[in-house]
Each structure stands twice: as C-alpha cells, then as structure tokens.
N, C-alpha and C positions, 0 to 999 in steps of 0.2 A: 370888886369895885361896883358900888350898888349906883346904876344908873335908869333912870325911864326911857326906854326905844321904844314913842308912841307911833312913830310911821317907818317903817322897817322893809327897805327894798334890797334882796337877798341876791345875788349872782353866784351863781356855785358850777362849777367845772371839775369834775373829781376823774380819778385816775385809781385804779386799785389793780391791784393785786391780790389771787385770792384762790385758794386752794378746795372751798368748798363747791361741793357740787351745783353745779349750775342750776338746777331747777328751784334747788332749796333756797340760793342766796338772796332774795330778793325778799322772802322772810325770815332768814336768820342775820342778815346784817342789819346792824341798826347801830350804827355811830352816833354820837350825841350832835343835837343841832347846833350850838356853838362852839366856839374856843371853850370861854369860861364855863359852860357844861363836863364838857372835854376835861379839863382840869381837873373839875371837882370830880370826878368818874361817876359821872351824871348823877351826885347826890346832892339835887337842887329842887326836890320837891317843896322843902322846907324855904327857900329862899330863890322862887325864881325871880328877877327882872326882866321887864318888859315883854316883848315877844315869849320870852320861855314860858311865861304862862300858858301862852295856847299847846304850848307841846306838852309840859309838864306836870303844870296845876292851876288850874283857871280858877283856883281859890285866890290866888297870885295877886290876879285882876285888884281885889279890894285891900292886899295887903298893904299895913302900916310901913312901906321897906322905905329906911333913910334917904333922904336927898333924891325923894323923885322928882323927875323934870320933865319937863315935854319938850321934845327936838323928832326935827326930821334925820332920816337918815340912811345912807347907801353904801350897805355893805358886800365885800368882794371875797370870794374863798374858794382856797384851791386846794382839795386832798389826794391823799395819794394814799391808796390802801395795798398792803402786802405782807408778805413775811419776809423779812430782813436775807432769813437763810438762803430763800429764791431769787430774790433781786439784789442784792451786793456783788454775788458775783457775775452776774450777768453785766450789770452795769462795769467791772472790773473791765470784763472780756472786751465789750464797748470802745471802754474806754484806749484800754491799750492796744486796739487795732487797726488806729488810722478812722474808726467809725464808717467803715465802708459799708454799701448798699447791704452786700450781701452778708457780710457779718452783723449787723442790724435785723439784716429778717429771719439769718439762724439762730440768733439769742430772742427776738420775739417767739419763735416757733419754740422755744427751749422751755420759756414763760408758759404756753400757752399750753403745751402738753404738761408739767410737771404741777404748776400750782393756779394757772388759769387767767385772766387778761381782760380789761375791761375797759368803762369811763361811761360816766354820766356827766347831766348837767343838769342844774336846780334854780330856779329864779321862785321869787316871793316878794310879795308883798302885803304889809301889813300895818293896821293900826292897833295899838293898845290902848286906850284912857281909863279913866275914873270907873273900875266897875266893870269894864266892856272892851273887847278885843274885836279882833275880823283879818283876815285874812285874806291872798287871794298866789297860789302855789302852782308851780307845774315843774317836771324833771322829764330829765331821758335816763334810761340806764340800756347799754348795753353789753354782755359778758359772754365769754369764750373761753372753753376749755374741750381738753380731752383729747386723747392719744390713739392710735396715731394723729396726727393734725397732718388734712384738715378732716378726712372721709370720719376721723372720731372724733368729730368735735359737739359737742352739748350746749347750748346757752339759752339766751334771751335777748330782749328787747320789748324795752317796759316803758313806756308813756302813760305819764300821772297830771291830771289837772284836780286841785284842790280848793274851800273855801275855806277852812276855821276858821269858825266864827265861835265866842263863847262869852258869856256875864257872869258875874260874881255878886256878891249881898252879904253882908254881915249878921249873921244868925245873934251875934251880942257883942255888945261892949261896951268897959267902963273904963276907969284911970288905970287900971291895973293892967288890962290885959283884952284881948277880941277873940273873938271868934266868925269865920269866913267859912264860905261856901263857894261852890261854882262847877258850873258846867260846860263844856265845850262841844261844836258838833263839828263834824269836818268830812260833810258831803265832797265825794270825789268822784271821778272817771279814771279807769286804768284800763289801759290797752295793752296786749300784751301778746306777744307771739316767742314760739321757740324758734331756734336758730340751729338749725344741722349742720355735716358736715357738706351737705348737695349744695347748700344755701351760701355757703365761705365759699366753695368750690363754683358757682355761677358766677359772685362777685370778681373771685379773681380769674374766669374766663370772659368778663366780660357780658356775660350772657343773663344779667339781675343786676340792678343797680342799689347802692342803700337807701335811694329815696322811694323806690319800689318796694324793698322791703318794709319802710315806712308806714308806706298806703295801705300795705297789707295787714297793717299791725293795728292802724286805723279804723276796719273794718269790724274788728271785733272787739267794743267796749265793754268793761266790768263797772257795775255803780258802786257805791258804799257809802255809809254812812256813819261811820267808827262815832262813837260818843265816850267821852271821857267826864267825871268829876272826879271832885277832890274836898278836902276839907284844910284848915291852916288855923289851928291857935298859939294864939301871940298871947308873950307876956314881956312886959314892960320892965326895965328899969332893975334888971336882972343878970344876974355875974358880975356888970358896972354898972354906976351912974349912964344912961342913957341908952345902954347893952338893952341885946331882946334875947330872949330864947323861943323857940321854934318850934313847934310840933305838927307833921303834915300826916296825909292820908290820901290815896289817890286809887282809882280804879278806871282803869283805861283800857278801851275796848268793851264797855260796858254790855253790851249786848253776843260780845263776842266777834265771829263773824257774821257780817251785815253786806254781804255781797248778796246780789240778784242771783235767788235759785235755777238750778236748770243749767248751768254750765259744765262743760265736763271737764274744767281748768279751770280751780282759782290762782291765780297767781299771788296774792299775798293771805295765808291764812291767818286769822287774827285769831288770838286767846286771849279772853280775859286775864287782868292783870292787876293785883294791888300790889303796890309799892307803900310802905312807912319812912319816915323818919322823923330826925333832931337836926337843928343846927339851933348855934347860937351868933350871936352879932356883939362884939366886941370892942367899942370905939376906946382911941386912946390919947394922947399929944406928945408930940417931944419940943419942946417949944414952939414955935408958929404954926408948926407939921401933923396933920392929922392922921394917924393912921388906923386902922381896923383891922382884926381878924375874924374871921367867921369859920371855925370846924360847924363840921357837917358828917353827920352816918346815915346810910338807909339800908334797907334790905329790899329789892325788887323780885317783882312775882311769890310774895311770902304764902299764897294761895298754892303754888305748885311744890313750895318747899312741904307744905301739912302734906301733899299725897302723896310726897317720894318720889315725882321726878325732876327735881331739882334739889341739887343741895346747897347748905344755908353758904358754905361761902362762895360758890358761883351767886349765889345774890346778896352776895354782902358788895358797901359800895362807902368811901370814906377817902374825906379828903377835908384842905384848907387851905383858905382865901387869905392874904396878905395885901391890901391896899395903901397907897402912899396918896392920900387926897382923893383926887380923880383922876393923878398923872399915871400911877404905877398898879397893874395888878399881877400877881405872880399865885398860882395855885397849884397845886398837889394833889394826888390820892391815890389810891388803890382800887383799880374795877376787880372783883373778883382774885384779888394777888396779884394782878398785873399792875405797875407802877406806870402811871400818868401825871401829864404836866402842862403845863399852858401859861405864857405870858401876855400881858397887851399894854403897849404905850399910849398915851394919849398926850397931846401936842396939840392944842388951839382943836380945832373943831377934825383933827383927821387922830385915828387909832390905827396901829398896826397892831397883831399879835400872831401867837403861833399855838399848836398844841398838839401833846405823843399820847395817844391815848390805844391800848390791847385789849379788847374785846376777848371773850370764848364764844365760838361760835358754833362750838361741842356740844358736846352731852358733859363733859366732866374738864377742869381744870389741864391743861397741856393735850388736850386734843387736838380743838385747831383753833388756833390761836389768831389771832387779825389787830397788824396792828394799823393805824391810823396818823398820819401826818398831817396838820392841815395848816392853812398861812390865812388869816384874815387881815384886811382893810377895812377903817369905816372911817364915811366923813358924814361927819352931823351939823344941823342947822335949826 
C-alpha cells in the first residue's frame, strides 16, 4: 500500500524472547522497522515509503512511488520476540495454573535460564518530504539470560538517542525511466552497560534499584555516526500500463564501524553492508476497485556472501505486496526460508495492522531462529 509518512511519530514497547547470547543480541537482532517491511522480509530497498527511506534507501527520498501524499502521523507498536518452542509452553503452564505469583515467577525463571527474557522501548520521530528526510529516535533495550538464574545471569541494558537525517537528487531522468541517488547520516549516542548476576541479585534484595542502574548506564556514552547510501532506477510504464519496475542498491554502514576509539566495549559492531534488488509495481482495476501488486527479491549483505561467511540463501529475501486502494494491504515472503506476513487496515484517517516475521540470527539456516510478532496502530492527518 504505497503511501507518503512525511511526519512520523513512532511509540514502540517490544517484549522478546530470545535464546541468543546476551552480549551479542544487540548486534545480531535486527527486525525490520515496520509492519510492511516485516511482510515483505525486508525486501523494500527497491520500494521504500516514507520513513523507510531513512532506514532503507534514502534513494527512496526522490522516488517516483504512486499516490504520494503528505499527512501527519502517530504510530503505536507492540513486539514480542521469541521462539514458539520456549514460550507456548510456558504460557500453557500459566495459563492452567490459577496464574498464581509464584507459578509466574517459576515459568519467568524457566524463560530466562533456557532461552533468555527481555523488553525494550523505541519512540521516533520524523519528517520525510520532497528529496529530504530527518529524524529524531531514542529506545531502551534490556535482556537477561543465563543459568543458574540469577548468580548466571548475562545481559544488558542499552539506551540509544538517534538523528537520521538524509537527501536524495536525481542523477537522470526522462519519460521512460530515472535514476536516484541518496544518502543518510544517523548521528547517535548509545549507553550501554552489562547486567550480571550481582546486579539481578541487588534488585531483588533491594539493595540497587533500576533507575540506579540507569544512571550507571548513563555515565558511560558510545558516539557514532553509521552513514548509509543507496541508488534506485526506475522505469516507467513497464509489465502494465502505468506499472514500474525497480532496481535498487544500498550500502549501509558505509564506513563501517564509526564508534569513538578507545573503548574497551562496543556494544553494537557495525559491518559494512550491500544489499540489491527488483521489485516491480503492478496497478490493476476490477471495476471502481483499484488494486496493485508489487513482488519484490533482494539479496542482503551480497559483500559477505563473495568471502564465504555468509550464504546466498541466509541473504536471499522475497516477498509480495497485495493492496486493495488504500483500504487493504496484505503482504508475504520469505526471510532467508523463513515464512513472513503482515496485514494493515485502513479506515478514515486510523490503520491497524500486524506482522510474523523469523529472522536467523545464526551462522547458518535452523540455528537460532527469532521469531517476531508485532501489532501496529496509526492515525494520520
């Protein structure tokens, strides 16, 4: 559903589940930033809307994409991350217990020692227009794991304040077809501290509070400056009457990591990244009804697939977009063999939607798998 989100205020509250080592999670998880991302199994370099550009393709910025509009807008999301196998039955156990205190905090302890226990929160805000995005981002993340619990326990606790900001220009264009450019910067602060077992063990005697741990987390800030471009050629009037086809190119994290040296703890290490794809835009009618498809393929990180340590279908990424006007969008794909989905209603100026999207957040396909639920609101104006 091809819409323009030029002022974009993000509320996010996430809850996961998660088996991977806690040090690592905070650079190996990476869920896509919307629903319709989520769907597509984030192969939306070729066709982001609004905001997605600054995450995406800030090529995006100057794209020719259908029925752009300018509204404000205030978006609400709530995830849940986990693996099915670890939380079903727990929630089972829950459930059929009466939910007493103490059965709650030995299925929490069950969680936390076996595949790990968490929740953040993400608020943003942002503009995208004609050419030119900006941003302005902050989250909490924090995770627990590890056995015995609590004296084995491992985590974090991660505070992020963000800007992306990014422009875009059109390198060429005629009746047939454009060609786009663009770039993103997204100056941050991350705070970041480990979380022990002494540290769970103070809390629950009382003896450190969480907004102590806070302050401590406070005290010692990481800068960075991640920089992203991309590229996006358009052609016109291709597959259908009024149809585009798609061609993208993106490298993100363009310098790499761009943290302040001298730390002896980066909490997120960035690698350089290109990402390709296609998609195509498909307009159609069934009498009054407008509808559209857009398939979409990419391959991400196709730079670590050439050195062999990654393989091509841990970065293969493919999916499709089913729109009914502006009322209905229903989307599909495949992250890496993992099947993803995502719906969103729209109704007068408010959207609901939802989306199941499986991550690997391995080395190789069924290692450790993550999957993602998430529920979005938006009301625009």
């Amino acid at each position: 559903m091809f819409r323009k989100v030029d002022f974009f205020l993000l509320v996010s509250a996430a809850f996961f589940i998660c088996p991977v080592p806690a040090q690592n999670l905070a650079q190996q998880v990476s869920p896509a930033h919307t629903v319709r991302a989520a769907g597509l199994a984030e192969s939306v370099s070729s066709s982001p809307v609004g905001v997605e550009s600054l995450w995406y393709n800030p090529a995006g910025l100057a794209a020719p994409l259908p029925e752009r509009d300018v509204r404000w807008s205030v978006l609400v999301n709530g995830d849940g991350y986990f693996q099915p196998e670890y939380l079903f039955p727990v929630l089972d156990g829950i459930s059929g217990s009466g939910n007493t205190a103490g059965t709650v905090l030995l299925n929490a302890k069950k969680l936390i020692t076996s595949s790990g226990f968490g929740g953040s929160g993400v608020t943003a805000i942002a503009y995208t227009g004609r050419n030119w995005g900006a941003a302005l981002t902050a989250s909490a993340s924090l995770f627990l794991q590890g056995s015995p619990f609590p004296l084995g326990t491992e985590g974090y606790l991660l505070v992020s304040v963000g800007i992306p900001a990014g422009f875009a220009f059109v390198l060429y264009e005629n009746e047939d077809c454009q060609l786009a450019s663009g770039i993103v910067f997204q100056p941050e602060l991350i705070f970041f501290r480990t979380v022990t077992g002494s540290d769970v063990d103070a809390i629950v005697g009382g003896t450190e509070t969480p907004g102590g741990l806070l302050s401590n987390v406070l005290d010692s800030p990481y800068t960075g400056m991640p920089v992203h471009t991309g590229f996006l050629f358009t052609v016109y009037d291709k597959l259908v009457p009024g149809g585009q086809l798609r061609f993208s190119a993106v490298i993100q994290d363009l310098f790499g990591d761009a943290f302040v040296p001298g730390k002896t703890m980066i909490p997120v290490s960035r690698q350089t990244a290109v990402h390709t794809g296609v998609s195509g835009f498909i307009p159609f009618c069934l009498g009054p009804v407008k509808f559209s498809l857009l398939p979409s393929v990419e391959f991400h990180n196709i730079n670590r697939v050439v050195t062999g340590s990654l393989s091509v279908w841990n970065s293969f990424r493919c999916g499709i977009e089913f729109s009914v006007g502006k009322f209905l969008s229903v989307c599909g794909g495949l992250t890496s063999g993992y099947p993803c989905f995502s719906a969103e209603v729209v109704l007068f100026h408010f959207s609901l939607g939802c989306s199941w999207q499986t991550i690997e957040t391995g080395r190789y396909i069924g290692d450790n798998p993550l999957s993602v639920f998430r529920i979005s609101a938006m009301y625009t104006w």
